[in-house]
C-alpha positions as CSV (number, residue, x, y, z in Angstrom):
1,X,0.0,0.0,0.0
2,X,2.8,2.6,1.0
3,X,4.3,2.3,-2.3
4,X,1.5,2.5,-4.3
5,X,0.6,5.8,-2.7
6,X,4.5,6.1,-3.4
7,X,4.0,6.0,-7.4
8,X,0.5,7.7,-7.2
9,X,2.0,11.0,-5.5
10,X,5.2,10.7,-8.1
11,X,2.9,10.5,-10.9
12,X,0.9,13.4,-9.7
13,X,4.0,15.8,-9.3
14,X,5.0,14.4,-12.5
15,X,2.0,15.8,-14.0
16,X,2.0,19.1,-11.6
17,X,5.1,19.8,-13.3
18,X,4.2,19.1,-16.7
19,X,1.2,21.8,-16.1
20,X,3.6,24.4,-14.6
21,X,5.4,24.0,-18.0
22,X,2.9,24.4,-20.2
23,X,0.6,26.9,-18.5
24,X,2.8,30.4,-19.0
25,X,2.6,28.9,-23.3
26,X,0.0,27.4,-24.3
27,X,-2.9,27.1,-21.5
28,X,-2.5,30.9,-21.0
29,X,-3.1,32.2,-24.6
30,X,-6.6,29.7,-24.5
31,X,-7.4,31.7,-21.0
32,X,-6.8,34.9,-21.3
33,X,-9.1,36.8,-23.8
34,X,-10.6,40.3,-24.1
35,X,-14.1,40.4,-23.0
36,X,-17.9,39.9,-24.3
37,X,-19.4,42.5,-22.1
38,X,-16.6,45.5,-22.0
39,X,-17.6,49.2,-21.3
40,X,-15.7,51.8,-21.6
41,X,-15.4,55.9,-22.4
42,X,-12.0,57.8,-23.3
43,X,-11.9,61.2,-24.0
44,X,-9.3,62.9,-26.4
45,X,-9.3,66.6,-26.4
46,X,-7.6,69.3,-29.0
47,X,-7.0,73.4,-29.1
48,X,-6.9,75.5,-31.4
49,X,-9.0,73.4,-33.7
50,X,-10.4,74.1,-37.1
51,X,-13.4,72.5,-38.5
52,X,-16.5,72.4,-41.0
53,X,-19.5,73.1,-39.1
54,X,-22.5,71.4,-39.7
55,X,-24.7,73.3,-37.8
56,X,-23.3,77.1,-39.0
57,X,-22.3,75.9,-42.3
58,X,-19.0,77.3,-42.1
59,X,-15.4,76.7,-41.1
60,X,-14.9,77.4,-37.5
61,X,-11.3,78.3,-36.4
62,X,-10.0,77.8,-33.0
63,X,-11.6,75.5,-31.3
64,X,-11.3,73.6,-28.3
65,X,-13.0,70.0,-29.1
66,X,-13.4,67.2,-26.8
67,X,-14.2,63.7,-28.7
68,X,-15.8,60.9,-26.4
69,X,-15.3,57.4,-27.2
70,X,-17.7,54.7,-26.2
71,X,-17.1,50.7,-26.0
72,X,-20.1,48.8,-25.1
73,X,-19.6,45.0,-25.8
74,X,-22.8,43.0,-27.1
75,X,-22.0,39.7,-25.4
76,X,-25.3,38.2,-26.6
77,X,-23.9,38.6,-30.0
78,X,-20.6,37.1,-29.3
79,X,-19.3,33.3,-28.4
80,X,-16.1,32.2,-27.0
81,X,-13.8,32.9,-29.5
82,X,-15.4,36.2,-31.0
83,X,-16.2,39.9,-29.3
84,X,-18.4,41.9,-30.4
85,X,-18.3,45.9,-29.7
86,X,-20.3,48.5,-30.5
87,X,-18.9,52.0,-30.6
88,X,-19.8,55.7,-30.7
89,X,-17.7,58.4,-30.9
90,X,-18.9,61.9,-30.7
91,X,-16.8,65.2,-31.0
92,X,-18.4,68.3,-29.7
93,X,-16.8,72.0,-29.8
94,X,-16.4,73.1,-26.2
95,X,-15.8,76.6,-27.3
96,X,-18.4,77.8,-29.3
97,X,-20.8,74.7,-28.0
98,X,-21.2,73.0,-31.4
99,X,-21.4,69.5,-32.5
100,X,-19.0,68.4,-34.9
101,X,-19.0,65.2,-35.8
102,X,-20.7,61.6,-34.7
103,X,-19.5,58.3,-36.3
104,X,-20.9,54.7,-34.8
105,X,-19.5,51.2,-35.5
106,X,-19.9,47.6,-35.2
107,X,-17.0,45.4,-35.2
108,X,-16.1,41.9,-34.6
109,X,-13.1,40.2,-33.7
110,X,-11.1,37.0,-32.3
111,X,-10.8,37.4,-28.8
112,X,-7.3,36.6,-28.3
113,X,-5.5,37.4,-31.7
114,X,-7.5,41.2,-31.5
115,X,-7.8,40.2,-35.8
116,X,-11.2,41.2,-37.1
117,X,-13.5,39.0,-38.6
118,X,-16.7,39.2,-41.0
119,X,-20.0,38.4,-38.9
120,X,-22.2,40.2,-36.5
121,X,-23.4,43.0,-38.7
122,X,-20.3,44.6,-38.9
123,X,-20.8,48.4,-40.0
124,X,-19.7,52.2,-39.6
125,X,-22.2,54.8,-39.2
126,X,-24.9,52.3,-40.2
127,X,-23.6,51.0,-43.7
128,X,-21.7,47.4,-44.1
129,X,-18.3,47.6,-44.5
130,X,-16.3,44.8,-44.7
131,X,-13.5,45.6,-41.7
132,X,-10.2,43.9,-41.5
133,X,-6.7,43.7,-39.8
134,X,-6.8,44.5,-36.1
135,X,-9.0,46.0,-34.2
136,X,-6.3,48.8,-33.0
137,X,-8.3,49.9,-30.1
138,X,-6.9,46.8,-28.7
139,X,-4.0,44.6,-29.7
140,X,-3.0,40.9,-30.0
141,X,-3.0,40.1,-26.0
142,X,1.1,39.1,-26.0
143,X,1.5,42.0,-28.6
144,X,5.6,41.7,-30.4
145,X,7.8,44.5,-32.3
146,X,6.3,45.1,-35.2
147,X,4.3,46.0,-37.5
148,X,0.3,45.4,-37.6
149,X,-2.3,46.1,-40.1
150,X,-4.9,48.1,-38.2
151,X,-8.4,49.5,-39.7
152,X,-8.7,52.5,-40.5
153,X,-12.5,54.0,-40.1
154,X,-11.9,56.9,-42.9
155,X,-10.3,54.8,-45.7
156,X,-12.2,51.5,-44.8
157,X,-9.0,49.4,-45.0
158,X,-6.4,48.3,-43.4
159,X,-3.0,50.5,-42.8
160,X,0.6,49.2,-41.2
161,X,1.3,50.3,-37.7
162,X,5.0,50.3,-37.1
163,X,6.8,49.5,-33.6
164,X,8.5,52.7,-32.9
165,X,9.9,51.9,-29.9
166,X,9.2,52.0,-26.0
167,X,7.5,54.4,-23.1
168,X,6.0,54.3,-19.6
169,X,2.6,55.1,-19.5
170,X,1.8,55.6,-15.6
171,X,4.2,53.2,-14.5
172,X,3.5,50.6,-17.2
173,X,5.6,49.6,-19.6
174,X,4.4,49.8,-23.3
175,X,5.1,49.8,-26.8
176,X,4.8,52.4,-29.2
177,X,3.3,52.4,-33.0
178,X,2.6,54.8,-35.5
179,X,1.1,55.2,-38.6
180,X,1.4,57.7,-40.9
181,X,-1.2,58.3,-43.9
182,X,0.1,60.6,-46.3
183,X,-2.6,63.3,-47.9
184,X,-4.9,60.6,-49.9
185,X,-8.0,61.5,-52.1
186,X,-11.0,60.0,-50.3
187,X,-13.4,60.7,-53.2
188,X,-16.4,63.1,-52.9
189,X,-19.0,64.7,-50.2
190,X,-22.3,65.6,-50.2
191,X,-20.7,69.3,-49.9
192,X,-19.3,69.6,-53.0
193,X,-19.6,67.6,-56.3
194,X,-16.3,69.3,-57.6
195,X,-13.9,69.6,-55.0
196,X,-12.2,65.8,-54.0
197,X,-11.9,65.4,-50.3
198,X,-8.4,64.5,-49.1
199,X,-7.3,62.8,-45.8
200,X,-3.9,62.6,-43.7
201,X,-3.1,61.4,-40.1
202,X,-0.6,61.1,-37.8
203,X,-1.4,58.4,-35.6
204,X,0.3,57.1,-32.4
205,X,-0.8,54.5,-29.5
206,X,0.9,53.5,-26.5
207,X,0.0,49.4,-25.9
208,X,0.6,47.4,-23.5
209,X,2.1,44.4,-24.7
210,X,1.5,42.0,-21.6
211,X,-2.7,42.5,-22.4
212,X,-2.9,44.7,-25.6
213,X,-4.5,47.3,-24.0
214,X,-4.2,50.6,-26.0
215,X,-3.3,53.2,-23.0
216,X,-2.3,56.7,-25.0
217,X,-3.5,58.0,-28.1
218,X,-2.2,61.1,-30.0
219,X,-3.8,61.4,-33.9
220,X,-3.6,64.8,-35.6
221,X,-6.2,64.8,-38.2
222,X,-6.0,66.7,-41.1
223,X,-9.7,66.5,-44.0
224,X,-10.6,69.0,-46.6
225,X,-12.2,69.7,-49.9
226,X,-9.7,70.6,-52.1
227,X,-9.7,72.8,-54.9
228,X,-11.0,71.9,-58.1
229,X,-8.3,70.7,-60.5
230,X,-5.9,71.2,-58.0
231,X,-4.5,67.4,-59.2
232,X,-3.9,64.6,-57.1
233,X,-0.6,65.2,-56.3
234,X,-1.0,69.0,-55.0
235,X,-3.8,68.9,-54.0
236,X,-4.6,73.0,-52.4
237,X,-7.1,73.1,-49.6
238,X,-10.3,74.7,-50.5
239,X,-12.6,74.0,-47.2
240,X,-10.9,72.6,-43.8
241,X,-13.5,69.7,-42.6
242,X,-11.5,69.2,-40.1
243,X,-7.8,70.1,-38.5
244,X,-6.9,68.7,-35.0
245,X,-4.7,67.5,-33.1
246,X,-6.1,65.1,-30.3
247,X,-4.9,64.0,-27.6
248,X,-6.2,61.6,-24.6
249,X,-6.5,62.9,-21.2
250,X,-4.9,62.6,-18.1
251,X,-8.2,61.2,-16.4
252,X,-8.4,59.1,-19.6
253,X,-4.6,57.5,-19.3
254,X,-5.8,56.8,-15.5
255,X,-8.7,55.0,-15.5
256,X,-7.2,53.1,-19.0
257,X,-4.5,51.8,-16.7
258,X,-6.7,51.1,-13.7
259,X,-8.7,49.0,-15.8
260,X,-5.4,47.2,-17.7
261,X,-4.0,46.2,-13.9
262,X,-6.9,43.8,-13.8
263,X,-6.0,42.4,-17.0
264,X,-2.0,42.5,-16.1
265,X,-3.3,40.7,-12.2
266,X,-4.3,37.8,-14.8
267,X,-2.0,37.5,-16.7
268,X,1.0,37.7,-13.9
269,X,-1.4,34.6,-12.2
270,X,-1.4,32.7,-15.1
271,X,2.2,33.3,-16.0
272,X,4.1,33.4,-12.7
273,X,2.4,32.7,-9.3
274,X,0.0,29.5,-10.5
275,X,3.2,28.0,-12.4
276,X,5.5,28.8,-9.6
277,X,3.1,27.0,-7.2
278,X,2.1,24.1,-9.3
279,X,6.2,23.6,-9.8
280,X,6.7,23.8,-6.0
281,X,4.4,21.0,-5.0
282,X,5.0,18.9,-8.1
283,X,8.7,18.7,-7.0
284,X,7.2,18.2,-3.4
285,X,4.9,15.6,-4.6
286,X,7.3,14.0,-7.0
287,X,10.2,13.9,-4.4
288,X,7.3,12.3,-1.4
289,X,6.1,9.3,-4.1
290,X,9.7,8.4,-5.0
291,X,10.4,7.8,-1.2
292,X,7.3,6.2,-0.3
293,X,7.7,4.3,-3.4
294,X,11.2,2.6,-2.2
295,X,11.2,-0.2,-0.3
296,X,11.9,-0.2,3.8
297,X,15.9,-1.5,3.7
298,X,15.1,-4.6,5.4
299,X,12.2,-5.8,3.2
300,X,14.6,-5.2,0.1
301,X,14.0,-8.1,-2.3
302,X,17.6,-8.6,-2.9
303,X,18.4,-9.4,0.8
304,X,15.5,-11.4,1.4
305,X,16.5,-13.7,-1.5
306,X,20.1,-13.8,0.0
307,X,19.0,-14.7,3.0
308,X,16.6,-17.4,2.2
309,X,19.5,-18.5,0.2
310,X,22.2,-19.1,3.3
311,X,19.2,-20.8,4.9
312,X,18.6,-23.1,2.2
313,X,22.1,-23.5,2.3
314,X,22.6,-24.5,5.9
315,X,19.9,-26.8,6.0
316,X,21.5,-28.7,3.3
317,X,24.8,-29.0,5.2
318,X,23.3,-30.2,8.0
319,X,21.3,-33.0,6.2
320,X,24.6,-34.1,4.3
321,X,26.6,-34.4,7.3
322,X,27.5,-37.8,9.4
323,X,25.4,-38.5,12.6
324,X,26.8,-38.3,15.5
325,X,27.9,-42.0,17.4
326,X,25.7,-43.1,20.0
327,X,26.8,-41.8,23.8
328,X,28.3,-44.9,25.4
């Protein structure tokens, strides 16, 4: 029985071990996801703005404009392996208490990988558009150097993000990207029939590679109508839509990071603390089965058989030998 329970507790730590192994790899990357139900608002804000108002018809010049971005997840509409997120975004002019300019979306993705995928009613500002490369308001949880193919909303395609080194964002480590779009005709507006609209950014995010949260934004937006005939190449601005350069906030940054700690908790669980304990009492349990297992020193097989052997032995001697003559 003792070693029985012996080879039971060695094969356990065995296996503990084994686990310990494999979890920080493999196990982790099938627990660790980005979530159905996620809500969340960040807030980017810009001075000395210019803009095409809808509302005055007109260009407005030296704004101050806050834009609100909303998450919701629709966890009814996702499964385990894909999210999908609903999100408004609404810019308003603080300065001269305007709106400027609402944009909605549907998206869907692969929970772990942050790659977008073609279900759900996938759509921006109501129409279907077929979305693909990564999300970029997150990133591939376990996000590397290098470049990514992110969406972009304005040119409905993809377009590369570059690793452009790395910063702390409150305390956490992350990686920079960028992505850079120079001036591109966009095609026409309802404002003018004549005059091609053209689109540039500057975009940067600040990710956190352990969880691929996005933490930091800065995007400086440039849109405008340019002049007729003005060619593709040199293009002249006729009508600014809109000119800004947006930023998030420091409240923003905060609550982003407050929220990634949870996720980072989870992933230093998965990755360091379960492994290091599943490793301690494998070697515990490994090193507790491979005594019980051994035999106790004076039941050992060999000496048992040795010693059955001189007994054997001796009783033959004594058989062979002469008897002893009769006392007188």
């Amino acid at each position: 029985m003792r070693r029985l329970t012996g080879l039971v507790l060695a094969g356990a730590g065995a296996f503990l071990l084994v686990i310990a192994i494999v979890l920080p790899t493999y196990i982790m990357s099938q627990l660790i996801e980005f979530p159905l139900n996620e809500y969340q608002t960040a807030t980017l804000t810009a001075s000395d703005a210019t803009y095409f108002s809808p509302v005055k018809l007109t260009e407005i010049t030296g704004a101050n404009l806050r834009a609100t971005y909303t998450i919701k997840g629709d966890a009814a509409a996702g499964n385990g392996s894909t999210a999908v997120w609903d999100e408004f975004a609404y810019t308003y002019d603080t300065t001269n208490n305007l709106p400027v300019q609402p944009m909605t979306r549907t998206f869907a993705f692969n929970r772990a990988t942050a790659d977008l995928v073609q279900c759900c009613g996938e759509n921006i500002n109501g129409k279907p558009v077929v979305q693909e490369g990564i999300v970029g308001y997150v990133f591939p949880i376990g996000t590397k150097k290098q470049t990514y193919q992110v969406f972009d909303t304005t040119l409905d395609r993809p377009v590369p993000f570059r690793y452009a080194g790395s910063a702390a964002v409150d305390g956490v480590a992350t990686y920079t990207f960028v992505n850079v779009v120079a001036p591109v005709n966009v095609g026409y507006t309802p404002l003018s029939a004549s005059e091609p609209e053209y689109y540039s950014m500057h975009l940067e995010y600040w990710v956190d590679p352990e969880t691929g949260a996005l933490l930091r934004v800065s995007e400086d937006e440039d849109e405008y109508l340019a002049k007729a005939g003005a060619g593709t190449s040199a293009a002249t601005p006729a009508v600014t839509l809109l000119n800004a350069d947006l930023t998030t906030t420091p409240a923003t940054v905060a609550s982003l990071v407050r929220l990634d700690h949870r996720g980072r908790a989870k992933v230093t669980l998965l990755r360091v603390v379960l492994p290091l304990v599943l490793a301690i009492a494998g070697v515990l349990a490994l090193l507790a089965g491979v005594i019980l297992a051994r035999r106790p020193r004076g039941q050992d097989p060999g000496a048992l058989a040795a010693a059955g052997a001189l007994a054997a032995a001796g009783a033959l001697a004594a058989s062979d030998a002469p008897d002893a003559p009769p006392a007188p």
